[in-house]
N, CA, C and O atoms as a DFTB+ gen file, in Angstrom:
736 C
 N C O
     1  1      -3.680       4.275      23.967
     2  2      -2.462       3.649      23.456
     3  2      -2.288       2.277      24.095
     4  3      -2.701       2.086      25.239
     5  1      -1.757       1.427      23.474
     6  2      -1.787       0.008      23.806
     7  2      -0.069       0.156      24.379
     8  3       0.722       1.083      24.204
     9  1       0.072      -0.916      24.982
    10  2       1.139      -1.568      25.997
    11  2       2.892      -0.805      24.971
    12  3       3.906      -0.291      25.443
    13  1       2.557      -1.046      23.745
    14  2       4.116      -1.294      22.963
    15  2       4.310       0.141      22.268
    16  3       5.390       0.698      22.071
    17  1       3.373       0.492      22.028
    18  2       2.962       2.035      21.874
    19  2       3.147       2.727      23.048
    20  3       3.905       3.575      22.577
    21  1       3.030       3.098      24.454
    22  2       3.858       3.178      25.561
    23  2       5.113       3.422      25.277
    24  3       5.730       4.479      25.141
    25  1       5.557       1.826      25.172
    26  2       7.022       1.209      25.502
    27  2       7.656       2.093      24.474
    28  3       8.735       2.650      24.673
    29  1       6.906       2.219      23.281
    30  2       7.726       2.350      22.143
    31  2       8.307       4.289      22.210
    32  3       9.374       4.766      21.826
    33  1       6.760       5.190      23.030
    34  2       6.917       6.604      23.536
    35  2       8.248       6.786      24.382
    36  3       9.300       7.291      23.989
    37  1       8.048       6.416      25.259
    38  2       9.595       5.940      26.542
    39  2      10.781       5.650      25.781
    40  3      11.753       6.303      26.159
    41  1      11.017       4.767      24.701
    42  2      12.477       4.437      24.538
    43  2      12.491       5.720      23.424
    44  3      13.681       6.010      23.300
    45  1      11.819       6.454      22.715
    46  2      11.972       7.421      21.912
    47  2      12.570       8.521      22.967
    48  3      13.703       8.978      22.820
    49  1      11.911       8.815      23.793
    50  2      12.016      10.213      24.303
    51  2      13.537       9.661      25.561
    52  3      14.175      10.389      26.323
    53  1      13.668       8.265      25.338
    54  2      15.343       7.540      26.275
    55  2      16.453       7.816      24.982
    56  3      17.554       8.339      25.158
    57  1      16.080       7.486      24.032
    58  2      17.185       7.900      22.659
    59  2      17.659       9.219      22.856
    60  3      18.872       9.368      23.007
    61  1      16.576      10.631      22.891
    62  2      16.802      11.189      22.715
    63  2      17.880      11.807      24.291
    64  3      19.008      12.272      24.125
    65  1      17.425      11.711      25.272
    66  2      18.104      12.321      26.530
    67  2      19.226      11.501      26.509
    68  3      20.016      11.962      27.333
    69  1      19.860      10.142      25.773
    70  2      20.769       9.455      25.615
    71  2      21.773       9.857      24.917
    72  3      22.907       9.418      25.106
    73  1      21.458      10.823      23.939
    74  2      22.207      11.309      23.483
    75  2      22.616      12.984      23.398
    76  3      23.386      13.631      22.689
    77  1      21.548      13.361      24.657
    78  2      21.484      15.058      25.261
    79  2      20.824      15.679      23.861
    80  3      21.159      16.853      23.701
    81  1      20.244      15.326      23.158
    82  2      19.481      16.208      22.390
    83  2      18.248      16.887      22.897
    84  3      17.461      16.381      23.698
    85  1      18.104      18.583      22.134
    86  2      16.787      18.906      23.013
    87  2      15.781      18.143      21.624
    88  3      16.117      17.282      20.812
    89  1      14.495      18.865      21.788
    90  2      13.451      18.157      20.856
    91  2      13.804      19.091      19.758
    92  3      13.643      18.611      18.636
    93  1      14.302      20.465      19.817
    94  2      14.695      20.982      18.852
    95  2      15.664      20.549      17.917
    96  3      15.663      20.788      16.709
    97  1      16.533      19.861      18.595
    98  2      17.905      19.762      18.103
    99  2      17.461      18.242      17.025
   100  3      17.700      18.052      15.832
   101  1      16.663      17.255      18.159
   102  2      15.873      16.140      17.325
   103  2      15.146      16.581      15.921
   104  3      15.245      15.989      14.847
   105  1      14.568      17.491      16.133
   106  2      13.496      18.362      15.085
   107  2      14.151      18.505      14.077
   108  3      13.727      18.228      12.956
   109  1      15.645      19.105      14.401
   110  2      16.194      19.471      12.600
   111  2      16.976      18.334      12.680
   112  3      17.056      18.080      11.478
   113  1      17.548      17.553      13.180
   114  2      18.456      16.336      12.526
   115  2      16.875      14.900      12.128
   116  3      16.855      13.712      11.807
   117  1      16.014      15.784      12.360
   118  2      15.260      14.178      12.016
   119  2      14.327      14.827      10.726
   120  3      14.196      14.034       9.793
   121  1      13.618      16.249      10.536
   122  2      12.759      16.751      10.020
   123  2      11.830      16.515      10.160
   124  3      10.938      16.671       9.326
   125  1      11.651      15.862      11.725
   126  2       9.562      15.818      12.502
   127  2       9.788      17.231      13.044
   128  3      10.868      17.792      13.231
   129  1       8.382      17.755      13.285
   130  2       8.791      19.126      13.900
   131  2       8.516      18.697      15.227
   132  3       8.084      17.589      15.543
   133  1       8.810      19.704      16.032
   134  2       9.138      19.719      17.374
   135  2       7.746      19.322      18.021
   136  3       7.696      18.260      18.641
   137  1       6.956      19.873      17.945
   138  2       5.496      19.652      18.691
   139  2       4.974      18.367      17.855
   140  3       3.930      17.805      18.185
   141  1       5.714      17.951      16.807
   142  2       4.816      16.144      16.888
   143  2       5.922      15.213      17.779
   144  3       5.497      14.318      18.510
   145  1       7.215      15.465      17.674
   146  2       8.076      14.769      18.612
   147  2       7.734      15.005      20.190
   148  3       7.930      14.113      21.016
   149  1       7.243      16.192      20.513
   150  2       6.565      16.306      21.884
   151  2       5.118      15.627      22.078
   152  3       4.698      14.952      23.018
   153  1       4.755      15.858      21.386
   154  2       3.447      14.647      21.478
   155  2       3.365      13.237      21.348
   156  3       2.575      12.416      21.814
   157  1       4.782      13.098      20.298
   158  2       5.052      11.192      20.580
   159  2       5.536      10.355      21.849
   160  3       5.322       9.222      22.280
   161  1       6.498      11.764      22.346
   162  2       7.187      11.209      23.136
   163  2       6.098      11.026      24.501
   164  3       6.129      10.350      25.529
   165  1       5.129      12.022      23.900
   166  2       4.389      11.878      25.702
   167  2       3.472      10.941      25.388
   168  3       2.874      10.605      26.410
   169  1       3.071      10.334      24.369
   170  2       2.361       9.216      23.964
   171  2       0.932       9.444      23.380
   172  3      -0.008       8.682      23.157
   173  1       1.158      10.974      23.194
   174  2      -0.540      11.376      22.775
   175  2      -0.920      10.889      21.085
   176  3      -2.008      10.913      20.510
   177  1       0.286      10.501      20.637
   178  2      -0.001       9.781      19.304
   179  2       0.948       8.457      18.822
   180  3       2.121       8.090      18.886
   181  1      -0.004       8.118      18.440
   182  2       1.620       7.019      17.968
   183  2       2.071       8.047      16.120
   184  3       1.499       8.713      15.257
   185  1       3.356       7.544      16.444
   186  2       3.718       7.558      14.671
   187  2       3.948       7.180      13.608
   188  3       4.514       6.093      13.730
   189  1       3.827       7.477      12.450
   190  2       3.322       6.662      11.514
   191  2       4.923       6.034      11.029
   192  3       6.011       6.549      11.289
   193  1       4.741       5.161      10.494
   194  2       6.125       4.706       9.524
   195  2       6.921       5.486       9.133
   196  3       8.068       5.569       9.571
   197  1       6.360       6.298       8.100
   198  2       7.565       7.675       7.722
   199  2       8.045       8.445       8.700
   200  3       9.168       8.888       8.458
   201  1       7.446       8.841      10.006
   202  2       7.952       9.491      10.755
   203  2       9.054       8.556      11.784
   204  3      10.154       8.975      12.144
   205  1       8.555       7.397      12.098
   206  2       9.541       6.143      12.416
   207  2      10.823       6.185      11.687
   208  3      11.946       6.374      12.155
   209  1      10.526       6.008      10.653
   210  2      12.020       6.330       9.282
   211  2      12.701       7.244       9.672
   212  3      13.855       6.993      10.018
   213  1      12.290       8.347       9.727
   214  2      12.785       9.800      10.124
   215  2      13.941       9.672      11.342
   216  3      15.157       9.856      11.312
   217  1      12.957       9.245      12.512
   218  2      13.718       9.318      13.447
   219  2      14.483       8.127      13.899
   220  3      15.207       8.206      14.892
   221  1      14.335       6.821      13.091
   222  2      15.347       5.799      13.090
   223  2      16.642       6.230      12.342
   224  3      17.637       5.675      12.808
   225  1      16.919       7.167      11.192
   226  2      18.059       7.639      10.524
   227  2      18.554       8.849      11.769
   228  3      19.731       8.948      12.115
   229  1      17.724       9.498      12.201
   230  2      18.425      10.498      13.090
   231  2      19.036       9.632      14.681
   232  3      19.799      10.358      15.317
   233  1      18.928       9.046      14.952
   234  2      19.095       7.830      15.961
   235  2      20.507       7.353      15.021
   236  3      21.577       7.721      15.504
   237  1      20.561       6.677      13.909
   238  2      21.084       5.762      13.495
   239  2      21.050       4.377      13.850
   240  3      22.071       3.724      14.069
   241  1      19.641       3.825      13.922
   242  2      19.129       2.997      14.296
   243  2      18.347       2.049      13.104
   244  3      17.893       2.720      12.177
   245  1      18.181       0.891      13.036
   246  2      17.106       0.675      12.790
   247  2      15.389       0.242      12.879
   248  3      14.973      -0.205      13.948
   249  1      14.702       0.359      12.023
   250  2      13.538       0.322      12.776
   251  2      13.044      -1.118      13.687
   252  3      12.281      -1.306      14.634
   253  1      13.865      -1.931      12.896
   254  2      13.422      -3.370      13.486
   255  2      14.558      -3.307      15.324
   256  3      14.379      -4.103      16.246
   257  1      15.554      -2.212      15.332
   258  2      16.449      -2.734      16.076
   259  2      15.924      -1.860      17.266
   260  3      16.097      -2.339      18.387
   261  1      15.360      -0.751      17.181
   262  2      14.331       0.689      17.829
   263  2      12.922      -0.578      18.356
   264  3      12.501      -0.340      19.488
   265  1      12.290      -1.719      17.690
   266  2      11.236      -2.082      17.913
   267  2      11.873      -3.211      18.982
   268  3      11.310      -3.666      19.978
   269  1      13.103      -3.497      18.519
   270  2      13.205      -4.485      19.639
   271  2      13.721      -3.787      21.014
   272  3      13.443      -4.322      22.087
   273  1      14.350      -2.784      20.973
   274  2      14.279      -2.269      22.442
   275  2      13.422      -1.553      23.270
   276  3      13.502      -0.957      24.344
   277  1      12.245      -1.892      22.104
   278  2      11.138      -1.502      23.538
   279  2      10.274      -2.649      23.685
   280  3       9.087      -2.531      23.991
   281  1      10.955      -3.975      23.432
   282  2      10.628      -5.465      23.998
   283  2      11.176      -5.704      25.109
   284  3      12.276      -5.260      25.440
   285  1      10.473      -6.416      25.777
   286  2      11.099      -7.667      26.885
   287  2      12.234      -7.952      26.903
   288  3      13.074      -7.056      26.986
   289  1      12.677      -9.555      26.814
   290  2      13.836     -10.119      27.197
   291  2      13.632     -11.213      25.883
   292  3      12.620     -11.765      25.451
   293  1      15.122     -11.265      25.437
   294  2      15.258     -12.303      24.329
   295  2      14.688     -13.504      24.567
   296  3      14.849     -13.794      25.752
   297  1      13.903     -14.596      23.781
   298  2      13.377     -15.763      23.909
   299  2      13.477     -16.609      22.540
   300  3      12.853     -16.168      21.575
   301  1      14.302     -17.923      22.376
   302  2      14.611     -18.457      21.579
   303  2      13.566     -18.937      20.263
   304  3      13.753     -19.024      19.049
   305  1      12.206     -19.234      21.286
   306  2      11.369     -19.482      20.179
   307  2      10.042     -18.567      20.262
   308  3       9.849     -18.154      21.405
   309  1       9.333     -18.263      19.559
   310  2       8.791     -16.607      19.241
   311  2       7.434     -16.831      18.661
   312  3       7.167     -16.290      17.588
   313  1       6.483     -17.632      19.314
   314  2       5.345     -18.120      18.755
   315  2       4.565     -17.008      17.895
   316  3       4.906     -15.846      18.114
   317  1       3.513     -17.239      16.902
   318  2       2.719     -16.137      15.883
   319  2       2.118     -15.511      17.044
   320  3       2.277     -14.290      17.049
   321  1       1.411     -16.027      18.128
   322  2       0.319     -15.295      18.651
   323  2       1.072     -14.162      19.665
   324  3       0.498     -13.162      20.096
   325  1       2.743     -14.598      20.011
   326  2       3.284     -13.644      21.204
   327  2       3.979     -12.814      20.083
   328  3       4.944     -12.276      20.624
   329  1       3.940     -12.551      19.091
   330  2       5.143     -11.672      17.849
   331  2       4.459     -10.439      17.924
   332  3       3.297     -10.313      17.540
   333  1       5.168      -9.481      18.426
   334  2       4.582      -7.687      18.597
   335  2       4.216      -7.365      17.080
   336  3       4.948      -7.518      16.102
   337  1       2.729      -6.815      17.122
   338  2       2.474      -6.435      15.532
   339  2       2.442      -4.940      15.514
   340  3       1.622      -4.565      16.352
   341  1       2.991      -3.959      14.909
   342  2       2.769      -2.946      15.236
   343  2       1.714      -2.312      13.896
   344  3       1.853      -2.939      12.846
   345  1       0.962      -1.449      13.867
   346  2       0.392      -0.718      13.080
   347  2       0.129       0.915      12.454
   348  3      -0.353       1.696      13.274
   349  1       0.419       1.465      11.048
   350  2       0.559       2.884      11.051
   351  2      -0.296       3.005      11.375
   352  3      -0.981       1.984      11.411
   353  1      -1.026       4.488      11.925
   354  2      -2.189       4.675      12.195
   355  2      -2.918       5.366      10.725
   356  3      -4.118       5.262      10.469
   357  1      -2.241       5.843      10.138
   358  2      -2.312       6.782       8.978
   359  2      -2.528       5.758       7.680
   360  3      -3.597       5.793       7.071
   361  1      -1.349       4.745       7.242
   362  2      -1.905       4.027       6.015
   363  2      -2.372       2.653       6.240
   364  3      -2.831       1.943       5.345
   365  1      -2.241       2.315       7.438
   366  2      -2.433       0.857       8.047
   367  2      -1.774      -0.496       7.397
   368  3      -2.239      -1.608       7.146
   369  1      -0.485       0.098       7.237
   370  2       0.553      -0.698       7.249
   371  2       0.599      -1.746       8.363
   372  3      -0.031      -1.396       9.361
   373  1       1.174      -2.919       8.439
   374  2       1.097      -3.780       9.528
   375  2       2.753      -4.438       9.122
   376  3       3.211      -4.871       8.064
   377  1       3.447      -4.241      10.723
   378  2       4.472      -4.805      10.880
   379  2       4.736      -5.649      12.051
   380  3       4.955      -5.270      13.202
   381  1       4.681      -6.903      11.573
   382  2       4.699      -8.494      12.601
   383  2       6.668      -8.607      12.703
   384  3       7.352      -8.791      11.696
   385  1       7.318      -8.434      14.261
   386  2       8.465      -8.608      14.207
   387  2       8.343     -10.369      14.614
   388  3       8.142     -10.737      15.771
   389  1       8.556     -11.657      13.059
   390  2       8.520     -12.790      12.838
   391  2       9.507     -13.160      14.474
   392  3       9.168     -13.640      15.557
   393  1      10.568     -12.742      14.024
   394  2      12.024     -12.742      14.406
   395  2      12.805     -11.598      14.907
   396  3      13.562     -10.953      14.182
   397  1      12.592     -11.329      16.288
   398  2      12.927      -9.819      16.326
   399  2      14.069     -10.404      16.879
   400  3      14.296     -11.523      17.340
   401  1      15.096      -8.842      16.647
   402  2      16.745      -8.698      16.666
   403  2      16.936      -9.110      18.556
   404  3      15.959      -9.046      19.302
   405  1      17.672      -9.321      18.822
   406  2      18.821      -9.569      20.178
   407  2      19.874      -8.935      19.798
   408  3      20.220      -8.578      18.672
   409  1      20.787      -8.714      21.676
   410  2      22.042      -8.400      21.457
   411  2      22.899      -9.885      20.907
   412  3      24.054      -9.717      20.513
   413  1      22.334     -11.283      20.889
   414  2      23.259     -12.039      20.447
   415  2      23.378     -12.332      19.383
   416  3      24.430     -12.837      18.993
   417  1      22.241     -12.090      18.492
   418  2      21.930     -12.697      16.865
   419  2      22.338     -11.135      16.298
   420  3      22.424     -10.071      16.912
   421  1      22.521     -11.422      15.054
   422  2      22.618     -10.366      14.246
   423  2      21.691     -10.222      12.826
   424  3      21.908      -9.227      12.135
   425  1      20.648     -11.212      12.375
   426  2      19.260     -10.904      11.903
   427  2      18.159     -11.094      12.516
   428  3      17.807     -11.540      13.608
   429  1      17.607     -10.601      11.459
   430  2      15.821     -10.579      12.353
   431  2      15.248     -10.466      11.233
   432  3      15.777      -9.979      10.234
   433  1      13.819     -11.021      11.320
   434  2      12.727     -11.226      10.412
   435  2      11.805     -10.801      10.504
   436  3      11.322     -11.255      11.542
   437  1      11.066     -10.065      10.002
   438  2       9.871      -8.908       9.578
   439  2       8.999      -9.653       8.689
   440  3       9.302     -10.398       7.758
   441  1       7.904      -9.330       9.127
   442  2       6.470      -9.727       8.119
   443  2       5.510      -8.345       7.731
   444  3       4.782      -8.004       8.664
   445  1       5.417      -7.571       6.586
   446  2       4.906      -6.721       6.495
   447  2       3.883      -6.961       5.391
   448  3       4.175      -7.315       4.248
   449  1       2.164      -6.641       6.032
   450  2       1.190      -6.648       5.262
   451  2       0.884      -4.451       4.528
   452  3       0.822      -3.427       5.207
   453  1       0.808      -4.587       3.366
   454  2       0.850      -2.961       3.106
   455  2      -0.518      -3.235       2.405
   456  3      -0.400      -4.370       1.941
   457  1      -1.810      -2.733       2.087
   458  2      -2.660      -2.664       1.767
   459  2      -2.502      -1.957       0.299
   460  3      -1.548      -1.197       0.133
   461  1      -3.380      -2.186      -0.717
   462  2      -3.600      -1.133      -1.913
   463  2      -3.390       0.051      -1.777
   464  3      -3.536       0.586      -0.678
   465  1      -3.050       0.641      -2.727
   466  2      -2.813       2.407      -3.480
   467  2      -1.718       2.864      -2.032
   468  3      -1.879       4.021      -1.645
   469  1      -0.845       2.167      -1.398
   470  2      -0.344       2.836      -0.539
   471  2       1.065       2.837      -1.217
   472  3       1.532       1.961      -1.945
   473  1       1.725       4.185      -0.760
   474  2       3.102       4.662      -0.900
   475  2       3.967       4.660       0.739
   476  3       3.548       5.364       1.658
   477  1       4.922       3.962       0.854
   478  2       5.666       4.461       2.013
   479  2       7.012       5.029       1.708
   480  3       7.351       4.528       0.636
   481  1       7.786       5.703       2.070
   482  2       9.046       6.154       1.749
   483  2       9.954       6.536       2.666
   484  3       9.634       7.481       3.386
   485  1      10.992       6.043       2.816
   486  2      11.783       6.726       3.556
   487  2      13.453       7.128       3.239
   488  3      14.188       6.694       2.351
   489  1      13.630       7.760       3.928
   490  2      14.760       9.502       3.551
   491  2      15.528       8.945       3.295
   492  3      16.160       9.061       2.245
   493  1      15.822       7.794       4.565
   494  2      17.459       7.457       4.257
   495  2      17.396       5.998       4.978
   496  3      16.468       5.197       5.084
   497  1      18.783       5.965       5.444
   498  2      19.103       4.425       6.021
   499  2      19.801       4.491       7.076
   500  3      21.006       4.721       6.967
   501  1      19.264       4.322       8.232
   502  2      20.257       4.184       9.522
   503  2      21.521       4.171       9.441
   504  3      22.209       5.000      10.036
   505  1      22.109       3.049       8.549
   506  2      23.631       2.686       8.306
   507  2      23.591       2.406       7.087
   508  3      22.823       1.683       6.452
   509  1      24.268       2.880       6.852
   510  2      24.680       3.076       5.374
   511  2      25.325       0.992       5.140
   512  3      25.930       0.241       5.906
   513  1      24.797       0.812       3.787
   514  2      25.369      -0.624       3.889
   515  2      24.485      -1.744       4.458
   516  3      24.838      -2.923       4.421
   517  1      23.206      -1.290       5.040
   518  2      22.593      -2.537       5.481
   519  2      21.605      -3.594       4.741
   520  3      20.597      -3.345       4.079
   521  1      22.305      -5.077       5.108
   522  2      21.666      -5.667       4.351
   523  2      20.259      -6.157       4.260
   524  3      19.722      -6.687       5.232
   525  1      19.553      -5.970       2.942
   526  2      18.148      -6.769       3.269
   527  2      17.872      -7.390       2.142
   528  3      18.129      -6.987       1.008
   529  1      17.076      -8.880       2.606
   530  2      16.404      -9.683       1.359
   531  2      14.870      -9.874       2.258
   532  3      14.470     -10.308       3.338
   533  1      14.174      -9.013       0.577
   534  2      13.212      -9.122       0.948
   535  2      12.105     -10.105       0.356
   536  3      12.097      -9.862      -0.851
   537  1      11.257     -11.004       0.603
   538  2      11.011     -12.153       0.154
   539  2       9.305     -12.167      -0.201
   540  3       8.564     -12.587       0.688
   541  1       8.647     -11.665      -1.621
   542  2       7.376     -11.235      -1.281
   543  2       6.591     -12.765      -1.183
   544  3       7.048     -13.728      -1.798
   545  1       5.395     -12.863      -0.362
   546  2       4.635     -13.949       0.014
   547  2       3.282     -13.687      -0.994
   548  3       3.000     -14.649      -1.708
   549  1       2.420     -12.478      -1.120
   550  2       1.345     -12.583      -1.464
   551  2       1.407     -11.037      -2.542
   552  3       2.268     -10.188      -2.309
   553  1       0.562     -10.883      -3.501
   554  2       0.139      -9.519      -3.810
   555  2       1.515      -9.098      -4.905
   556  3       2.109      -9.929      -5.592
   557  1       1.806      -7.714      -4.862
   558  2       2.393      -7.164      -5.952
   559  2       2.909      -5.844      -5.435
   560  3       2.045      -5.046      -5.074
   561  1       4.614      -5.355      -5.305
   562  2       5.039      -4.229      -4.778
   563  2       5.913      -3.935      -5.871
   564  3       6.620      -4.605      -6.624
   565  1       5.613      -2.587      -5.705
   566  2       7.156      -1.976      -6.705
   567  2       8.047      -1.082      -5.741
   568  3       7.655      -0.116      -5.086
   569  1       9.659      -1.747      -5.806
   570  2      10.213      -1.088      -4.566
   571  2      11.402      -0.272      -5.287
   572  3      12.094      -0.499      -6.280
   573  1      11.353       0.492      -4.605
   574  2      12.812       1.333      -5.375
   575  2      13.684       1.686      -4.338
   576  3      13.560       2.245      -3.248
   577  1      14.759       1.116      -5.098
   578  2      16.206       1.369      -3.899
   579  2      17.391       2.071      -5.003
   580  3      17.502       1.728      -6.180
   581  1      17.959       2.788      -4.538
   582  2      19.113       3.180      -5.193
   583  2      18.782       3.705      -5.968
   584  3      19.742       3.985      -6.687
   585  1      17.519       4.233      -6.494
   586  2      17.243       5.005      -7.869
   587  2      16.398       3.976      -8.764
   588  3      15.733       4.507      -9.654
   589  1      16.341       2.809      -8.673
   590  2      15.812       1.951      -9.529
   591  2      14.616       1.095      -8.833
   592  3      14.274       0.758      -7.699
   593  1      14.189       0.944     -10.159
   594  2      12.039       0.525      -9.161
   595  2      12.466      -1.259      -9.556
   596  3      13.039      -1.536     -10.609
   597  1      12.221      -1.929      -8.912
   598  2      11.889      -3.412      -8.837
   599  2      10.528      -3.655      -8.622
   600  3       9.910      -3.425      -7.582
   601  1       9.936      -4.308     -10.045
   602  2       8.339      -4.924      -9.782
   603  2       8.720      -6.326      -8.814
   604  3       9.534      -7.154      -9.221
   605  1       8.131      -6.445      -7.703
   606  2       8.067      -7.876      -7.331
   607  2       6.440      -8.494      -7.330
   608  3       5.418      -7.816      -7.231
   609  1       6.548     -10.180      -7.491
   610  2       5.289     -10.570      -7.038
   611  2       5.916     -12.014      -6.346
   612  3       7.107     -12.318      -6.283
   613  1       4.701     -12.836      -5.828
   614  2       4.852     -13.424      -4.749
   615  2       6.189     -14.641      -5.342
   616  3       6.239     -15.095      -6.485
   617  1       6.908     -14.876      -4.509
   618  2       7.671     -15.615      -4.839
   619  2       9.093     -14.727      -5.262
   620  3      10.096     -15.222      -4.746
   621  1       9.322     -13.678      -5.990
   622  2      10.460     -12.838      -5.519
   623  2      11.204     -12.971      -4.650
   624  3      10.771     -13.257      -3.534
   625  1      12.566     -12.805      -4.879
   626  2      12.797     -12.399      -3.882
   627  2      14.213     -10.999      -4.508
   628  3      14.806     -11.067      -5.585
   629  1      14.412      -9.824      -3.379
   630  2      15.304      -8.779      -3.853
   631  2      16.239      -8.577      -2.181
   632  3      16.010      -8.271      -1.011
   633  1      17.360      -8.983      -3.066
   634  2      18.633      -8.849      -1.982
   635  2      19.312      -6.970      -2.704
   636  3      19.521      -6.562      -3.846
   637  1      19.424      -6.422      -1.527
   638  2      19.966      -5.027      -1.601
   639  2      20.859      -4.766      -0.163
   640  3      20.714      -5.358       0.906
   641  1      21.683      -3.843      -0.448
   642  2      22.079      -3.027       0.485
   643  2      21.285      -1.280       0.641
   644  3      21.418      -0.362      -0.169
   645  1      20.690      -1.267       1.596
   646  2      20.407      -0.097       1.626
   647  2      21.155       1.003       1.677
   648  3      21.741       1.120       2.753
   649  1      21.370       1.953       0.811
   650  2      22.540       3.081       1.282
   651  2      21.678       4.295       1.375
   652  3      22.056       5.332       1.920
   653  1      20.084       4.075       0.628
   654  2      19.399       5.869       0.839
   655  2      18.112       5.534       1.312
   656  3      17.688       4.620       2.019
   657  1      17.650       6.401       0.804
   658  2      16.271       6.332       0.670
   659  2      15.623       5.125       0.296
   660  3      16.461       4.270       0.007
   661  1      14.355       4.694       0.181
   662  2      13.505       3.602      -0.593
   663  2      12.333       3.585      -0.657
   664  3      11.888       4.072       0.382
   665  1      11.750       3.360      -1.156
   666  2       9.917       3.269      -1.971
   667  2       9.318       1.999      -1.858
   668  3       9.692       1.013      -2.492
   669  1       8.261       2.025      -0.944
   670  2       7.701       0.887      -1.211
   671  2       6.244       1.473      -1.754
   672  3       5.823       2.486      -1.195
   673  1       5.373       0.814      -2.936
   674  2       4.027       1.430      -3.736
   675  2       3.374      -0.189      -4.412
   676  3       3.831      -0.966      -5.250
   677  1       2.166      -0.196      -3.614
   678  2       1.347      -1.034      -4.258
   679  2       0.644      -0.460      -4.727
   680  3       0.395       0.707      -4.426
   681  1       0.090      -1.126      -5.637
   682  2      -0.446      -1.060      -7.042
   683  2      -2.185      -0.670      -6.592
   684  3      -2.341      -1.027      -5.425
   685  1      -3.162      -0.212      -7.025
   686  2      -4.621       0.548      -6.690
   687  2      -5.251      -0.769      -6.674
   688  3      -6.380      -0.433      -7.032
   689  1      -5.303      -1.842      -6.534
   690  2      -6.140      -2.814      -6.985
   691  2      -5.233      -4.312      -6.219
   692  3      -5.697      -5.452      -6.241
   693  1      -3.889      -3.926      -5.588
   694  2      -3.706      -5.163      -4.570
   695  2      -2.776      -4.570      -3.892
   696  3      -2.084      -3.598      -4.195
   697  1      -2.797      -5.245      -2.903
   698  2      -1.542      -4.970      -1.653
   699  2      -0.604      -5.535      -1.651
   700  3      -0.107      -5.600      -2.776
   701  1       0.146      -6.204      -0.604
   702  2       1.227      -6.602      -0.737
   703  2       1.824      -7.326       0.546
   704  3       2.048      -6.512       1.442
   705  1       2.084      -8.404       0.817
   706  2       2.394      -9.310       1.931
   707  2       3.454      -9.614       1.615
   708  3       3.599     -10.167       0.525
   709  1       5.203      -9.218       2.930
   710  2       6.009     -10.138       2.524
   711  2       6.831     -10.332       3.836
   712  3       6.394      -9.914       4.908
   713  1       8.306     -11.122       3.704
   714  2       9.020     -10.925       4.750
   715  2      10.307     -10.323       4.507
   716  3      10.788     -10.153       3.387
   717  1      10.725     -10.078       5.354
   718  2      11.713      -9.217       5.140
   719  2      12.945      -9.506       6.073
   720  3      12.800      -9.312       7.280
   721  1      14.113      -9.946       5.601
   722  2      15.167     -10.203       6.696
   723  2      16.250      -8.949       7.000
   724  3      16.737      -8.503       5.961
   725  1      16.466      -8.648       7.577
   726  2      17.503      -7.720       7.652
   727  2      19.223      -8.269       8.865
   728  3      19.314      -8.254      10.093
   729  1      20.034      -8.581       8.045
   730  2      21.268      -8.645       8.292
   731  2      21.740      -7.117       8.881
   732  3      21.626      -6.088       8.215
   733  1      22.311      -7.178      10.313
   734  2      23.034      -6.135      10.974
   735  2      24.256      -6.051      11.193
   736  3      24.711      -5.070      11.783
């Protein structure tokens, strides 16, 4: 496991004693089962996006706001080569925090590369109400929020409030590069 993968085991298994949950109790308010949350937390795996989702709604967190507290110390300017990239291990999703969150700012900017024929999904939404515009750069995604699928291609852009679940699905034949801002 690399350095942020660590960091990222530690503040999972700090959420949870933060809020006196056992791994059981995590297990049914998140729907990971208990022995993969015991294995994340001890760092024997990292987890994939959907399971991130999972336990960012059971937290009531979000994922960009979960990635920034297992960073350093806020720094005004955020060069490409120092920006934490994280990776699923499972669909090899890639998430570059452009602009990661602080306690003083209230957005942050995400760069997510998703490769062909991949589906990601997740359950729900940390907070109900949160805003995102998402801005595609390269490729072709169909995203569904609220019940309804949005084709995007590069140059798009889709302002939503998240209130559930959402779908992100590229297409068998391209992927999909974009950024993503999220208002907190």
């Amino acid at each position: 496991m690399d350095e942020i993968e660590t960091r990222l085991a530690q503040r999972l298994a700090a959420l949870r004693a933060e809020r006196g949950w056992s791994l059981d109790e995590l297990a049914q308010k998140s729907a990971v089962s208990r022995a993969s949350l015991s294995r994340i937390e001890k760092g024997e795996v990292s987890p994939t996006a959907n399971v991130l989702g999972k336990l960012c709604v059971a937290f009531g967190v979000t994922l960009s706001r979960l990635m920034q507290m297992v960073e350093d110390d806020f720094v005004p300017l955020v060069v490409r080569a120092d920006q934490e990239v994280w990776t699923d291990p499972d669909t090899g999703y890639q998430r570059r925090l452009v602009s990661p969150t602080s306690k003083q700012l209230s957005g942050e900017v995400i760069e997510v590369e998703i490769g062909p024929s991949q589906r990601i999904e997740y359950d729900g939404s940390p907070r109900d109400g949160l805003e995102h515009h998402l801005v595609m750069l390269s490729g072709a995604l169909s995203m569904e929020v609220d019940g309804q699928t949005h084709h995007l291609m590069a140059g798009d852009c889709l302002r939503y409030q998240l209130r559930g679940g959402n779908v992100f699905q590229t297409s068998r034949d391209q992927g999909a590069k974009y950024h993503l801002f999220i208002i907190d």
